[in-house]
N, CA, C and O atoms as CSV, one atom per row, in Angstrom:
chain,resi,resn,atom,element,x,y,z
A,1,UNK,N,N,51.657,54.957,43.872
A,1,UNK,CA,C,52.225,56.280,43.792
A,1,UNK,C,C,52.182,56.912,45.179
A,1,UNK,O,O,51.087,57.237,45.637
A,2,UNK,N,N,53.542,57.150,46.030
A,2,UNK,CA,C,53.525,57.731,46.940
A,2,UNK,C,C,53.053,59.867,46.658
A,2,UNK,O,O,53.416,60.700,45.827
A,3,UNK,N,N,52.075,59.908,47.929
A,3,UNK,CA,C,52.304,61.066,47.874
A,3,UNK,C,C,53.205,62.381,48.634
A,3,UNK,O,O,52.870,62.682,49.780
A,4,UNK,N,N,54.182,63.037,48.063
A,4,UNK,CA,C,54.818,63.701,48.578
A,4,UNK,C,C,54.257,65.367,49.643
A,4,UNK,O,O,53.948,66.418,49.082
A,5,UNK,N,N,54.260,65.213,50.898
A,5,UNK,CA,C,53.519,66.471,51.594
A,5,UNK,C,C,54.221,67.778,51.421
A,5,UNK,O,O,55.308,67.822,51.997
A,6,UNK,N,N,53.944,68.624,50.910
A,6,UNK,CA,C,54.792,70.007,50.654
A,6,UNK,C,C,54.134,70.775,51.446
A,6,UNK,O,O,52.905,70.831,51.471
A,7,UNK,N,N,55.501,71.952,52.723
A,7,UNK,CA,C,55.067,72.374,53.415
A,7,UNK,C,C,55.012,73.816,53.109
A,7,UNK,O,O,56.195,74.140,53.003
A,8,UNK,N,N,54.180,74.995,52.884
A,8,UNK,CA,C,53.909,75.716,52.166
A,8,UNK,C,C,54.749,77.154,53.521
A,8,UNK,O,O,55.223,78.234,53.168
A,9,UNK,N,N,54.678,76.713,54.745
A,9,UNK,CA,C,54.932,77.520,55.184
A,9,UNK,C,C,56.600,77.994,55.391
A,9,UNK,O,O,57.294,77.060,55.792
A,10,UNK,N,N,57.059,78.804,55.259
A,10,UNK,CA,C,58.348,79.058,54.825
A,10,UNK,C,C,59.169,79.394,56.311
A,10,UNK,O,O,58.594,80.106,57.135
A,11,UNK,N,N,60.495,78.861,56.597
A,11,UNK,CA,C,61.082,78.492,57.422
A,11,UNK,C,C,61.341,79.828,58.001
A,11,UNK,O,O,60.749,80.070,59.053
A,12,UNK,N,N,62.119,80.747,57.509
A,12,UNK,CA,C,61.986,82.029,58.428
A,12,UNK,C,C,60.463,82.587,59.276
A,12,UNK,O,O,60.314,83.299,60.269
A,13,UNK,N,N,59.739,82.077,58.607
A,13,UNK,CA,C,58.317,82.223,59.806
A,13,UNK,C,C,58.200,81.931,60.276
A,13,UNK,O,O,57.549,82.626,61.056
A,14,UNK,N,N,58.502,80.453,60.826
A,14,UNK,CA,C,58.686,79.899,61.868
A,14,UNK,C,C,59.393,80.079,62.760
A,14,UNK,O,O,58.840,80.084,63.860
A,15,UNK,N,N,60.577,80.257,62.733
A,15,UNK,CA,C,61.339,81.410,62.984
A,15,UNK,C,C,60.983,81.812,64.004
A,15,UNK,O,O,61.006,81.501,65.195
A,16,UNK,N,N,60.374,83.148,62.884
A,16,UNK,CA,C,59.936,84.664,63.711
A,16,UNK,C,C,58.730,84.008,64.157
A,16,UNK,O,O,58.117,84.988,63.734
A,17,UNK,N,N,57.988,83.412,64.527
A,17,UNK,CA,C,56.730,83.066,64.820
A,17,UNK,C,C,57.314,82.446,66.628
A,17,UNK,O,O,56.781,82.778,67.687
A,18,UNK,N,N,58.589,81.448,66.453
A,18,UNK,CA,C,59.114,81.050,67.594
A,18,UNK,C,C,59.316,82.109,68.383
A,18,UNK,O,O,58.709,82.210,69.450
A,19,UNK,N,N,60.181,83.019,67.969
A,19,UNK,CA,C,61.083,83.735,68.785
A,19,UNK,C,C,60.051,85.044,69.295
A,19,UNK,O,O,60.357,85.900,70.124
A,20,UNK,N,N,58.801,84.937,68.579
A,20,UNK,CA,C,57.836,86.300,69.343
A,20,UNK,C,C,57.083,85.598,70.202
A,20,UNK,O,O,56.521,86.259,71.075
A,21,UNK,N,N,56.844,83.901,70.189
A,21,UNK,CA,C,56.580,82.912,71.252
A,21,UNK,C,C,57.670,83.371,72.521
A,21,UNK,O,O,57.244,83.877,73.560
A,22,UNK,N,N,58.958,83.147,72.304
A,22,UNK,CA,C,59.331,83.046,73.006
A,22,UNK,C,C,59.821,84.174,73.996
A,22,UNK,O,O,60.103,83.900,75.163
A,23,UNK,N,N,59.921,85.608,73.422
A,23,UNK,CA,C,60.147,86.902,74.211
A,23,UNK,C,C,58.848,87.889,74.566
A,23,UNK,O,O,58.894,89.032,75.020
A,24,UNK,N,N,57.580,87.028,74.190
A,24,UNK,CA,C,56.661,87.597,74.378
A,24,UNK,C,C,56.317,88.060,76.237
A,24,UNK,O,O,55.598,89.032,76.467
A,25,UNK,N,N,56.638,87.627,76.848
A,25,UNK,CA,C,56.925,87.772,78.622
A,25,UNK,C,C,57.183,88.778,78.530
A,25,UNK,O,O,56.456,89.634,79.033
A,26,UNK,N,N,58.666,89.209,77.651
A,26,UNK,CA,C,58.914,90.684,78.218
A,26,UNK,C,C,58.033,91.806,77.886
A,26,UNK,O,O,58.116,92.943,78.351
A,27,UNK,N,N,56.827,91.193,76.681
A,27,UNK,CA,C,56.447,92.530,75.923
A,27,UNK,C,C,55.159,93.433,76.550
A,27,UNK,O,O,55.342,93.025,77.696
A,28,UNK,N,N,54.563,93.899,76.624
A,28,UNK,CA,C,53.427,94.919,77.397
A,28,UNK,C,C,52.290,95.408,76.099
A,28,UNK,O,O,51.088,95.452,76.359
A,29,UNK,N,N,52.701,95.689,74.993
A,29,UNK,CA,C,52.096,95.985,74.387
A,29,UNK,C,C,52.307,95.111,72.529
A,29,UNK,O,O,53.446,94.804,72.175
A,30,UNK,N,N,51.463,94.917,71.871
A,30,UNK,CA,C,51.372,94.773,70.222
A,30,UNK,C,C,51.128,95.497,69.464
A,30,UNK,O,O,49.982,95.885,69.234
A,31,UNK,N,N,52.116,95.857,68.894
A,31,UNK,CA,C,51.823,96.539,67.686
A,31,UNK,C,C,51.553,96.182,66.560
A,31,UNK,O,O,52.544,96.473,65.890
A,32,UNK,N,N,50.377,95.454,65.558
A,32,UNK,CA,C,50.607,94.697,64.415
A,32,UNK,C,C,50.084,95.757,63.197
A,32,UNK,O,O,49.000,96.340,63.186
A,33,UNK,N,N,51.018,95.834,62.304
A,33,UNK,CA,C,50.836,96.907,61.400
A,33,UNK,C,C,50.585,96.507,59.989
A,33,UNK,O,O,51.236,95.890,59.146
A,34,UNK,N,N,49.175,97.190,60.033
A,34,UNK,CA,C,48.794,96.908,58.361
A,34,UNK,C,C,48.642,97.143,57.491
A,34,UNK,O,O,47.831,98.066,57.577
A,35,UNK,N,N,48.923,96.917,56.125
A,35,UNK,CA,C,48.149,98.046,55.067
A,35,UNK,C,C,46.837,98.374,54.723
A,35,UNK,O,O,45.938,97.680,54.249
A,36,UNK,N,N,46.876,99.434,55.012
A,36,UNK,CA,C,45.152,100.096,55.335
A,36,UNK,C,C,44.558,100.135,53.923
A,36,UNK,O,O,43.450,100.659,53.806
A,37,UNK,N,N,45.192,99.622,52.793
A,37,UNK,CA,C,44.331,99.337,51.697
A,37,UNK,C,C,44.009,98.154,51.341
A,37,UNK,O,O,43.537,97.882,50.237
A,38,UNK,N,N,44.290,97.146,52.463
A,38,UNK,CA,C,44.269,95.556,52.451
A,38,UNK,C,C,44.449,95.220,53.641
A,38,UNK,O,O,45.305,94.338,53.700
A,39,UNK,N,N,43.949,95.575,54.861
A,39,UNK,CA,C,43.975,95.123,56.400
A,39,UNK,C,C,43.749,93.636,56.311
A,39,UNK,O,O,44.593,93.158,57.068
A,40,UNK,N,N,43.050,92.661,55.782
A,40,UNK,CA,C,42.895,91.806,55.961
A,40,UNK,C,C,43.842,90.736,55.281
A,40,UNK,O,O,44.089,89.649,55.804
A,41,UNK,N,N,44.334,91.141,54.097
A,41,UNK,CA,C,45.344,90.230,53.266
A,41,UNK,C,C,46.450,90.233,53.915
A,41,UNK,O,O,47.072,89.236,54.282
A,42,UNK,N,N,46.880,91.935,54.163
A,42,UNK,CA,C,48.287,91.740,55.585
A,42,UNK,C,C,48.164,91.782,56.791
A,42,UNK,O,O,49.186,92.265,57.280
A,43,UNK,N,N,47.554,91.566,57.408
A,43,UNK,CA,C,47.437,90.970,58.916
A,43,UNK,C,C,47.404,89.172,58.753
A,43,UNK,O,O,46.743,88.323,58.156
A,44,UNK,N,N,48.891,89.266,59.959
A,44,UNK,CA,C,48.998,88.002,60.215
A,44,UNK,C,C,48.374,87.024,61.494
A,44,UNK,O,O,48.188,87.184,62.700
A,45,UNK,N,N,48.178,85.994,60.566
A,45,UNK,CA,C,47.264,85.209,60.907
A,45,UNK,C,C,47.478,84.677,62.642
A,45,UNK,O,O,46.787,84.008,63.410
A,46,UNK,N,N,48.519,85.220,62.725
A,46,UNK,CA,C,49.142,83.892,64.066
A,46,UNK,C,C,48.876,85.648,64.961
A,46,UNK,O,O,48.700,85.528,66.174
A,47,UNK,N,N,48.863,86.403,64.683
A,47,UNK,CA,C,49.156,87.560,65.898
A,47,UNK,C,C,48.330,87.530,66.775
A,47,UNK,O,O,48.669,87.635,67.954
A,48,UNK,N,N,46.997,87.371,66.383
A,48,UNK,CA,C,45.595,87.231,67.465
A,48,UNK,C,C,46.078,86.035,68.778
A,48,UNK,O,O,46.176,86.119,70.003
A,49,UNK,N,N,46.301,84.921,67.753
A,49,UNK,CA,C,46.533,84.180,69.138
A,49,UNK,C,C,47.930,84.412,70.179
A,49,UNK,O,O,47.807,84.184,71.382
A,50,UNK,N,N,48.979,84.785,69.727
A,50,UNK,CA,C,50.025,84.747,70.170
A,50,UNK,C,C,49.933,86.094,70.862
A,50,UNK,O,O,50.668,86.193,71.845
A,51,UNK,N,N,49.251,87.066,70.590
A,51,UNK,CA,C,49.037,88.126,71.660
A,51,UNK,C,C,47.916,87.964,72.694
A,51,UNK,O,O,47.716,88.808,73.568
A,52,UNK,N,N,47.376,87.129,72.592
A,52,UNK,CA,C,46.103,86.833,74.286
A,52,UNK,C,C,46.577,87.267,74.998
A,52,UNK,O,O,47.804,87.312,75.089
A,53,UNK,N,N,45.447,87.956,76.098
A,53,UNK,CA,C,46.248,88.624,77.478
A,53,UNK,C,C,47.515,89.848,77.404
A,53,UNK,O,O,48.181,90.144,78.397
A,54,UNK,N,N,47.718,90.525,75.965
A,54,UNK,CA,C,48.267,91.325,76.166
A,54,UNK,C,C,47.821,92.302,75.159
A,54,UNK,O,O,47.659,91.936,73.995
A,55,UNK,N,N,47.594,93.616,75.550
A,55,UNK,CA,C,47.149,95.114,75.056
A,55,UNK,C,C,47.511,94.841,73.289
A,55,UNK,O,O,48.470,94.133,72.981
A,56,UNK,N,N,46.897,95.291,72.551
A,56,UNK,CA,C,47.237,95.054,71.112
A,56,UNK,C,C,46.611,96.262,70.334
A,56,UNK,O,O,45.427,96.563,70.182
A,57,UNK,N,N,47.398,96.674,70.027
A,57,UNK,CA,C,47.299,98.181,68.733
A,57,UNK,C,C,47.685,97.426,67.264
A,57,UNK,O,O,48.702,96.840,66.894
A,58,UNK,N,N,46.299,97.740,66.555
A,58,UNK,CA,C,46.615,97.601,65.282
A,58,UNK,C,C,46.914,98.989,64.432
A,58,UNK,O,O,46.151,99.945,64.572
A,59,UNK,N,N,48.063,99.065,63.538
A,59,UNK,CA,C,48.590,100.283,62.521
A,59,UNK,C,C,47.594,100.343,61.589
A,59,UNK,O,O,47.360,99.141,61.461
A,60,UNK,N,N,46.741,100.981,60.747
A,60,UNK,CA,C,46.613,101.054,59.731
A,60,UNK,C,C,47.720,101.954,58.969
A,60,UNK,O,O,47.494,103.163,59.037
A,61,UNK,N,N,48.633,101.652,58.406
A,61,UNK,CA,C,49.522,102.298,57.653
A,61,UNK,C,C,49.177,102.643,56.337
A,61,UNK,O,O,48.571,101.708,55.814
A,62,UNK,N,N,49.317,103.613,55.584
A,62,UNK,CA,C,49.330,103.983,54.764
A,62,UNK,C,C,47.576,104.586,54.403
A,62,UNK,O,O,46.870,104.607,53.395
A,63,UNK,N,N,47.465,104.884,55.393
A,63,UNK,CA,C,46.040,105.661,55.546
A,63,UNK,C,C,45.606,106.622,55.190
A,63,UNK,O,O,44.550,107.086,55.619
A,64,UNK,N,N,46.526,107.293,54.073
A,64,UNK,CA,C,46.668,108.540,53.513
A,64,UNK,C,C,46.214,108.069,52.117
A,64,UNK,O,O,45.835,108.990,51.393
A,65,UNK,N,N,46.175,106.963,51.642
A,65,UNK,CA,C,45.329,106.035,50.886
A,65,UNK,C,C,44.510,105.472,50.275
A,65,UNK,O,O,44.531,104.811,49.236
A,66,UNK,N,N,43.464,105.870,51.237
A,66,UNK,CA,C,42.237,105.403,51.866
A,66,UNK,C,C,41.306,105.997,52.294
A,66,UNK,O,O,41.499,106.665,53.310
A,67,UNK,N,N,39.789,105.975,51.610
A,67,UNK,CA,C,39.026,107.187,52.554
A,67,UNK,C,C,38.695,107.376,53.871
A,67,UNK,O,O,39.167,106.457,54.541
A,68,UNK,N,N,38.091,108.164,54.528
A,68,UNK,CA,C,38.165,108.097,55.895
A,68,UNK,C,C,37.026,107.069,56.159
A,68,UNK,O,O,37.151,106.207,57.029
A,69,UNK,N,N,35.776,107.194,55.290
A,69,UNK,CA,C,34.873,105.897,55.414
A,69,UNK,C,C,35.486,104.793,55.729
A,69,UNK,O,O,35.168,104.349,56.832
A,70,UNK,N,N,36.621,103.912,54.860
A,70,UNK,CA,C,36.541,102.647,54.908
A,70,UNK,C,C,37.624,102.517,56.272
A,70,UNK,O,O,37.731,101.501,56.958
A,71,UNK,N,N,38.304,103.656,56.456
A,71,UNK,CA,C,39.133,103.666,57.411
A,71,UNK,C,C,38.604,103.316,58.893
A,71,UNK,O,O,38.972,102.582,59.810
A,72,UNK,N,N,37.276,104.457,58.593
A,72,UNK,CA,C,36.272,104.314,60.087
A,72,UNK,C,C,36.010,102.819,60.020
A,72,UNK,O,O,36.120,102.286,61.124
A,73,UNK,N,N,35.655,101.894,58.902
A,73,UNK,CA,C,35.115,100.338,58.923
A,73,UNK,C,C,35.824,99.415,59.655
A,73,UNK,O,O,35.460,98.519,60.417
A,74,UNK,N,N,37.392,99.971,59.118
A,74,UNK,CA,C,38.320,98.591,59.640
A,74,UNK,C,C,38.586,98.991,60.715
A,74,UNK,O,O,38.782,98.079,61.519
A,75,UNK,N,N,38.745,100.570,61.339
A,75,UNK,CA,C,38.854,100.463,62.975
A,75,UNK,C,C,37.462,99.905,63.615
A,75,UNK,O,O,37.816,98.968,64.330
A,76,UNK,N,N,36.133,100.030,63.691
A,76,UNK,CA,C,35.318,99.485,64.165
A,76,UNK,C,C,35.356,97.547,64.044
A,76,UNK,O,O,35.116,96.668,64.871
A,77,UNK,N,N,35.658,97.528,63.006
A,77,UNK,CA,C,35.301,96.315,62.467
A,77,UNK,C,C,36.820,95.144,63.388
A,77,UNK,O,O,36.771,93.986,63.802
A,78,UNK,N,N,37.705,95.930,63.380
A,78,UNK,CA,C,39.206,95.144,64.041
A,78,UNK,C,C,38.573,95.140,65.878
A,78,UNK,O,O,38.580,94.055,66.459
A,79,UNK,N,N,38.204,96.071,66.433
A,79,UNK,CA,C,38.161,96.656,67.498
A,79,UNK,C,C,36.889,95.773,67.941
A,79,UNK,O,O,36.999,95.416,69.114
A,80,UNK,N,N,35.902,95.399,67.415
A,80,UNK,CA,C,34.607,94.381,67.785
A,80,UNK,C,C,34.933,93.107,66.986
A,80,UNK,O,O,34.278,92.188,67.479
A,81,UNK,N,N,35.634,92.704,66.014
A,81,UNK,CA,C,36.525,91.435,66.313
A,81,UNK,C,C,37.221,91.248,67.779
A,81,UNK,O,O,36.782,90.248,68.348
A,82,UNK,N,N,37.676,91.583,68.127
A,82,UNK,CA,C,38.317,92.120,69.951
A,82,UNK,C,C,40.137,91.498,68.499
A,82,UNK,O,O,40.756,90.437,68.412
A,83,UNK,N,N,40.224,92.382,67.992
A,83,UNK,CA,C,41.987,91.941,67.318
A,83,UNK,C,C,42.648,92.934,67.347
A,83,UNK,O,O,43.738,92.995,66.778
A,84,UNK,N,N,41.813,94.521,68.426
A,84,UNK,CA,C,42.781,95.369,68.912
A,84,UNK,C,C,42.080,95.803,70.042
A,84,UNK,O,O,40.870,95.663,70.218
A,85,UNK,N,N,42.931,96.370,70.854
A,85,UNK,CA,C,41.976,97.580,71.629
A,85,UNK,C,C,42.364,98.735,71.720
A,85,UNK,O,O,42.059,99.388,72.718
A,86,UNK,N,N,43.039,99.215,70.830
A,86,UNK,CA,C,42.947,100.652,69.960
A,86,UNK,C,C,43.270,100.024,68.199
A,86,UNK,O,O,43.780,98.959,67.851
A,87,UNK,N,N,42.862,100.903,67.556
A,87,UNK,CA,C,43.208,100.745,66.165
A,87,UNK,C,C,43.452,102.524,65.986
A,87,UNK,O,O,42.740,103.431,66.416
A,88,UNK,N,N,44.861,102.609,65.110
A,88,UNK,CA,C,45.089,103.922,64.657
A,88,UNK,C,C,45.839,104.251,63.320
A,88,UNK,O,O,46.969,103.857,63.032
A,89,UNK,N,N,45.269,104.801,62.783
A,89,UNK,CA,C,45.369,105.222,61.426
A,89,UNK,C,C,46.566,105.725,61.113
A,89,UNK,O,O,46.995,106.051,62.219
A,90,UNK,N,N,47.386,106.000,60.328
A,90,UNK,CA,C,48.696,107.089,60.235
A,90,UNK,C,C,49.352,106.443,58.746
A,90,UNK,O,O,48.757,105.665,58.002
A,91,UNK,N,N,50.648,106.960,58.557
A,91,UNK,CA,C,51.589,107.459,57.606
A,91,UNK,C,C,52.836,107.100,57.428
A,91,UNK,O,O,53.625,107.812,56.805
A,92,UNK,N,N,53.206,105.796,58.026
A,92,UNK,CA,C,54.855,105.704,58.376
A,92,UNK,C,C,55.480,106.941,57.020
A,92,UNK,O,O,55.939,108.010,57.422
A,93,UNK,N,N,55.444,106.721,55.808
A,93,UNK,CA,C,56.174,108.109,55.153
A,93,UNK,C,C,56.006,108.531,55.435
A,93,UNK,O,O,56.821,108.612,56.355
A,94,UNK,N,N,54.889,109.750,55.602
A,94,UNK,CA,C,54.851,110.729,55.657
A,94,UNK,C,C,54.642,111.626,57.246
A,94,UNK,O,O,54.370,112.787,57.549
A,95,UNK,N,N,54.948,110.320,58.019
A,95,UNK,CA,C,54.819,111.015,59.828
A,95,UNK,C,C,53.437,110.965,60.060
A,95,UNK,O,O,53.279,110.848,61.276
A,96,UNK,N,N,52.217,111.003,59.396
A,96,UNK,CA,C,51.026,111.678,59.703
A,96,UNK,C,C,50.130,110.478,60.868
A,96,UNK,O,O,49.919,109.267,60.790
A,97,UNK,N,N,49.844,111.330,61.709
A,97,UNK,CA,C,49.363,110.682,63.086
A,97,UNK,C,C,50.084,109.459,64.046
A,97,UNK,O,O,49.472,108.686,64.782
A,98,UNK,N,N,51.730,109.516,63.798
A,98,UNK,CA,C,52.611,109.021,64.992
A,98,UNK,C,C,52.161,109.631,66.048
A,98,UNK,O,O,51.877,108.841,66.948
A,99,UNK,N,N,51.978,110.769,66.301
A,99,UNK,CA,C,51.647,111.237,68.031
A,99,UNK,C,C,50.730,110.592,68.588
A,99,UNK,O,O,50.635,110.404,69.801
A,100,UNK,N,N,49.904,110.163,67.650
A,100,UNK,CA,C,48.454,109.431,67.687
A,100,UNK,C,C,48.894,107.828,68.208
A,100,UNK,O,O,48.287,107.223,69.091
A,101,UNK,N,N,49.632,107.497,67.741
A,101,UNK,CA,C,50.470,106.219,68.270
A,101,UNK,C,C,50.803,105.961,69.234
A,101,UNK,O,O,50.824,104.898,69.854
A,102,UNK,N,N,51.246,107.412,69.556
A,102,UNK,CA,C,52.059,107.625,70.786
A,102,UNK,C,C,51.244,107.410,71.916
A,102,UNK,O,O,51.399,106.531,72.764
A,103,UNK,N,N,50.417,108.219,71.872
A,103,UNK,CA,C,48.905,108.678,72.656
A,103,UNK,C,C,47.889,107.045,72.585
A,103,UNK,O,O,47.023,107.072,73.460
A,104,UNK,N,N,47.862,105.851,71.822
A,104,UNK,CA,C,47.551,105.237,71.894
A,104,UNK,C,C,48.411,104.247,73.048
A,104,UNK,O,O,47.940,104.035,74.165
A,105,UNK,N,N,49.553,103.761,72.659
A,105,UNK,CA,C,50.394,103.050,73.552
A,105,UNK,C,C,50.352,103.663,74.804
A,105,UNK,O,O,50.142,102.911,75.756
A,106,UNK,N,N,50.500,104.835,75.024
A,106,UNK,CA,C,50.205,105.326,76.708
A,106,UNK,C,C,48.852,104.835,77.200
A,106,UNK,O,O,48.723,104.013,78.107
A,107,UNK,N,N,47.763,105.455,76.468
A,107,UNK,CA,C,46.561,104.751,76.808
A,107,UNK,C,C,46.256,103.044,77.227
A,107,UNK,O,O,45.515,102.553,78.079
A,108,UNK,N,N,46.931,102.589,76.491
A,108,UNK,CA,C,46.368,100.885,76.407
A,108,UNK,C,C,47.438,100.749,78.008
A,108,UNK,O,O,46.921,100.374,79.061
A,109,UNK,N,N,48.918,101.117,77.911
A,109,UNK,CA,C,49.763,100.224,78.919
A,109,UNK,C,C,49.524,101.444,80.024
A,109,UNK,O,O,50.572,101.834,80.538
A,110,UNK,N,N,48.390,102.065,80.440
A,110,UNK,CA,C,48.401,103.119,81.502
A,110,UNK,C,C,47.790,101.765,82.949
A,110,UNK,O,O,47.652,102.196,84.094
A,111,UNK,N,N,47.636,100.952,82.789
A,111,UNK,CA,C,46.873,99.878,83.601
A,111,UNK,C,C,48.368,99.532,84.236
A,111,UNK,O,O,48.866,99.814,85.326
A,112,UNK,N,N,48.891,98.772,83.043
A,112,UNK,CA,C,49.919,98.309,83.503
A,112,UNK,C,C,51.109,98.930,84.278
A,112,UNK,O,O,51.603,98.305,85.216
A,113,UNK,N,N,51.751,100.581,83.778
A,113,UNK,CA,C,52.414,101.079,84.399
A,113,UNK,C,C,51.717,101.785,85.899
A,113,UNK,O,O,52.507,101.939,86.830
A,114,UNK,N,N,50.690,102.077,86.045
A,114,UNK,CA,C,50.215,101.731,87.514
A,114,UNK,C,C,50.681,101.022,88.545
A,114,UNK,O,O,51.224,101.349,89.600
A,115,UNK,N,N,50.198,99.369,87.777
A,115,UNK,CA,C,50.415,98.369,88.575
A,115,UNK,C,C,52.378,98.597,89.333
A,115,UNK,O,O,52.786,98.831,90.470
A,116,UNK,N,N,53.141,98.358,87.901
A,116,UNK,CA,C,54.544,98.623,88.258
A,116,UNK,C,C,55.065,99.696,89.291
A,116,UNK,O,O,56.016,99.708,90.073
A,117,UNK,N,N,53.977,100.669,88.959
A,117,UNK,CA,C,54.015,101.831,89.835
A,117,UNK,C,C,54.068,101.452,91.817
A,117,UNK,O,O,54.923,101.776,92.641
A,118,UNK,N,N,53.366,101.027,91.910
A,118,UNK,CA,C,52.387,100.749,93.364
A,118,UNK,C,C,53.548,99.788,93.403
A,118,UNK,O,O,54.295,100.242,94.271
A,119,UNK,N,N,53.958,98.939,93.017
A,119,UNK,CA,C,55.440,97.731,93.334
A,119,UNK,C,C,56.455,98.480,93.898
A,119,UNK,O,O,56.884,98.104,94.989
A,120,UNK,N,N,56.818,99.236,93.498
A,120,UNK,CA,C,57.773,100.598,93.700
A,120,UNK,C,C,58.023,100.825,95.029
A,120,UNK,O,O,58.711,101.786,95.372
């Protein structure tokens, strides 16, 4: 009885898994966005490695959700994994703490637009 290998991982991921391989040069910053009532079930598995060497913000989305306890857990807990170096909470519905986003991405790529700066 031959055995047949079934590949579980589904072809559009590969895909998208290639093509963030492959335009990752141009990018400066990561944004990987999660549901803050399951950070760990939706965070993908491949983002840690495929972002090395570049600034990485994790979303907790839907943080309106969620108490602020467990909220405080998974930002500490993502942030000393080293699988961000900001983690920020917010609302895609409802808007709540985009500025906070905002204010994060300036923070993390303020190194980098320096550098670009002084090239100038």
């Amino acid at each position: 009885m031959s055995m047949t290998q079934i590949n579980w991982y589904p072809g559009h991921m590969k895909k998208t898994k290639d093509l963030i391989e492959e335009n990752l040069k141009l990018i400066d910053v990561v944004l990987e966005i999660v549901d803050a009532r399951i950070p760990l079930s939706s965070k993908n598995p491949n983002i840690a490695s495929l972002s090395k060497n570049k600034k990485r913000i994790i979303v907790l989305n839907k943080s309106d959700l969620v108490s602020k306890q467990e909220l405080d857990k998974w930002k500490k807990y993502f942030k000393e994994q080293d699988f961000a170096d900001e983690v920020v909470e917010m609302s895609a519905e409802t808007g709540y703490n985009v500025k906070k986003l905002y204010e994060a991405i300036e923070f993390v790529s303020k190194e980098r637009k320096e550098k670009l700066l002084k090239k100038v």
